[in-house]
N, C-alpha and C positions, 0 to 999 in steps of 0.2 A: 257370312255370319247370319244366324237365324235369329231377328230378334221379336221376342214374346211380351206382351202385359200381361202382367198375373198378379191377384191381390194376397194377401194375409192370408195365411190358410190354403191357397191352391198351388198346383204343384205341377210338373211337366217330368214327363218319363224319356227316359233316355236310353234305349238299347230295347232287347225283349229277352225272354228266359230268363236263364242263372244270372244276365251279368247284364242286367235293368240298373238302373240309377233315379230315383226319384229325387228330384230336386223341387223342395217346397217353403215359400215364400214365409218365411216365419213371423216377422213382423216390419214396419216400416217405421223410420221415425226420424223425420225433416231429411238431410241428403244419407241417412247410412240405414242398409236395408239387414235383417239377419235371414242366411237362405239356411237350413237344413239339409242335410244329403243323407239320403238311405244308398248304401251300397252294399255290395261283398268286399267281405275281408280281403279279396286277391288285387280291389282297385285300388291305388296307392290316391290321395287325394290331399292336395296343397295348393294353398294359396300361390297366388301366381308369385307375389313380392319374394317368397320363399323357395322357389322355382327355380326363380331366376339368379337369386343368390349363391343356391346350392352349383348353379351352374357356371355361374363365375370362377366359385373356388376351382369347379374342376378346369375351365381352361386355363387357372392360372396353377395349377399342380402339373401341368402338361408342359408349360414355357422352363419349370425347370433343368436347371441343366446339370448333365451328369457328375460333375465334382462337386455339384450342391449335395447329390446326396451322400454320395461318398465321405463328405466332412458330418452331415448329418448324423453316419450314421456311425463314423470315428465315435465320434460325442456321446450317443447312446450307451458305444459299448465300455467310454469309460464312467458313466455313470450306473452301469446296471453289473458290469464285473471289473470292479474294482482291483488291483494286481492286489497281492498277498503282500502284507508288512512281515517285513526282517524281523526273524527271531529276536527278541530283544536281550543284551546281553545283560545280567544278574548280577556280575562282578564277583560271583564264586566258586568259578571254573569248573562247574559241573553243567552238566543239562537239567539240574531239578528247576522246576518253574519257581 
């Protein structure tokens, strides 16, 4: 790990060309710092806490096992297509509604 001092206002580059990264010190205050990031649209950029989160979920989407989805996904389809209700009967022996 390469580590830098840099004050309020100065910034360190990170890559060259299209896909440079300027990271610049925004401001300091007692132990929490605020960094700015200039990038391209294509670099995806997250907090590490949120990183790691997102990555949890997926190894815990992977431990699932195959009749977990299968009832999953019973469930969905009776919530999203519901069976058809019985003609209701009128009590005047014809089909008018």
């Amino acid at each position: 790990m390469l580590v830098l001092s840099r004050r309020p206002g100065e910034s360190i580059v990170i890559g060259d060309g299209k896909e440079r990264v300027r990271v610049t010190i925004v401001e300091v205050s007692g132990d929490r710092v605020k960094v700015g990031i200039e990038a391209p649209q294509e670099i995806v950029i997250l907090r590490q806490e949120l990183c790691e989160a997102v990555e949890a979920e997926n190894r815990a989407a992977r431990q699932v096992r195959p009749e977990q989805v299968g009832a999953a996904l019973q469930s969905l389809r009776r919530v999203l297509m519901p069976r058809a209700a019985p003609p209701r009967d009128t009590g005047r022996g014809d089909d008018a509604p």
